[in-house]
N, C-alpha and C positions, 0 to 999 in steps of 0.2 A: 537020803532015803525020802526023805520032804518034799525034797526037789522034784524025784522020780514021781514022785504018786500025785503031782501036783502038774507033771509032763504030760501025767497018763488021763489027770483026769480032765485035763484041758484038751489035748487029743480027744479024750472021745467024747469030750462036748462039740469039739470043732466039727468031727468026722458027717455025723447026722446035720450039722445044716451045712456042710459044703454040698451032700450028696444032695440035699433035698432043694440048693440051691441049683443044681444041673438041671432038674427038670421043671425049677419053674422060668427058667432062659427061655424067651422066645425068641428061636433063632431064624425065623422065620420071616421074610423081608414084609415092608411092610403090604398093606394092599395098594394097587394104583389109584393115584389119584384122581377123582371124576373128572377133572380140568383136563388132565393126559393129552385125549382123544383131541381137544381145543387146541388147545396149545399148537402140537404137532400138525394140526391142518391150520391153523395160522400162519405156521412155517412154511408146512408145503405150496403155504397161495401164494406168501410172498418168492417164493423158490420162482411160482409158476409165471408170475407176475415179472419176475426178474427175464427167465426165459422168453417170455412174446418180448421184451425189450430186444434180444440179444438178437431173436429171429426178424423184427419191426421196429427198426432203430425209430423210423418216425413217429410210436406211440408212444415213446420213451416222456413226452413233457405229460401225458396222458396218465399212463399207467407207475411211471416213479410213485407218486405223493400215494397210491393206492397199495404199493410193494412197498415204502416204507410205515403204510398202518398197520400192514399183516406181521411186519418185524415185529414193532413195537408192543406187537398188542399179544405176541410170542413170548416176546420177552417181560409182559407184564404177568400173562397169565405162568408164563416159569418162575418168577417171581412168587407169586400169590401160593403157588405148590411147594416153592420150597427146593428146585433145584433148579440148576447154570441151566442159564440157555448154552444150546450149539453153537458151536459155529458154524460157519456155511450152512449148505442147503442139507436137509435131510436125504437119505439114501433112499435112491429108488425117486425120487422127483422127477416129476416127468418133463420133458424138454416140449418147446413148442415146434412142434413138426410143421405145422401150415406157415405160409409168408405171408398168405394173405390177407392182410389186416381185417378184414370184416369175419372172416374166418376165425383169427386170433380173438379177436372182439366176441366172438357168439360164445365159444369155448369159453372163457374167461367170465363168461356173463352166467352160463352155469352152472360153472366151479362155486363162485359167489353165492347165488341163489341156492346149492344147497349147504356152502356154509354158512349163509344166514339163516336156514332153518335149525342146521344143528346150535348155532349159537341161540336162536329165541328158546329151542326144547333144552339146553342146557341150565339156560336162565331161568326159565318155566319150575327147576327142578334142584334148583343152587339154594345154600342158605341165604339167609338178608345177608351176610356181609360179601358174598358174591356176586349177588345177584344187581350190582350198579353197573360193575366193570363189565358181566355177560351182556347185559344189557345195553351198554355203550357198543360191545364187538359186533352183536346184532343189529341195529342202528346202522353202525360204520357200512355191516356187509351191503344190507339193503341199499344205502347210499352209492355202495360200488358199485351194484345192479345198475341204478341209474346211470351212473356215471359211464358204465359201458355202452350202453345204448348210442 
């Protein structure tokens, strides 16, 4: 009888905070991270960076060390969020259609330019412990600018 009343009254001390435990679960994913947008256009430069390679084998000594920044700096900023980088190129990257290397060159030159604006207004808008790494990606991109010229 001890037992039972000792079942019952641990039962219905459990019952009120299991229920009350259901609804304070926030099962709700969580929100995306401001980096995201970075990140994912890091990817797709070096996708696109990889593409004028495939279309303009002879910009390949050019354009390589500039598709391996946009990796890295993918792979830093998926890092810094807290999830795996991809593999391969992201879906939907767009191929280089032109052959013509000054063609490839112009395109590539304003891919860059506006992701080094989104990178300086990320940075503009990041905490301090962000705001060195945005700051380097902006830097790098402007650098690419040049370097496409």
């Amino acid at each position: 009888m001890l037992r039972a009343g000792a079942l019952v009254a641990l039962g219905g001390a459990a019952v009120p905070l299991a229920g009350c435990d259901l609804f304070d679960r926030n099962n709700e994913p969580p929100p995306p991270d401001p980096l995201e947008p970075l990140a994912a256009e890091s990817a797709e430069l070096a996708a696109r960076h990889r593409a004028a390679i495939a279309a303009v084998p002879g910009l390949a000594d050019r354009l390589t060390p500039i598709a391996d920044a946009h990796q890295a700096h993918a792979g830093e900023l998926r890092r810094v969020i807290g999830r795996k980088v991809s593999s391969g190129a992201p879906a939907g990257t767009p191929t280089a259609a032109a052959t013509d290397p000054d063609e490839v060159l112009a395109a590539l030159r304003e891919a860059e330019q506006q992701g080094r604006e989104n990178a300086a207004k990320a940075c503009a808008a990041a905490p301090a412990e962000r705001a060195a790494l945005l700051g380097s990606i902006a830097a790098a991109r402007a650098t690419h600018v040049e370097a496409l010229k």
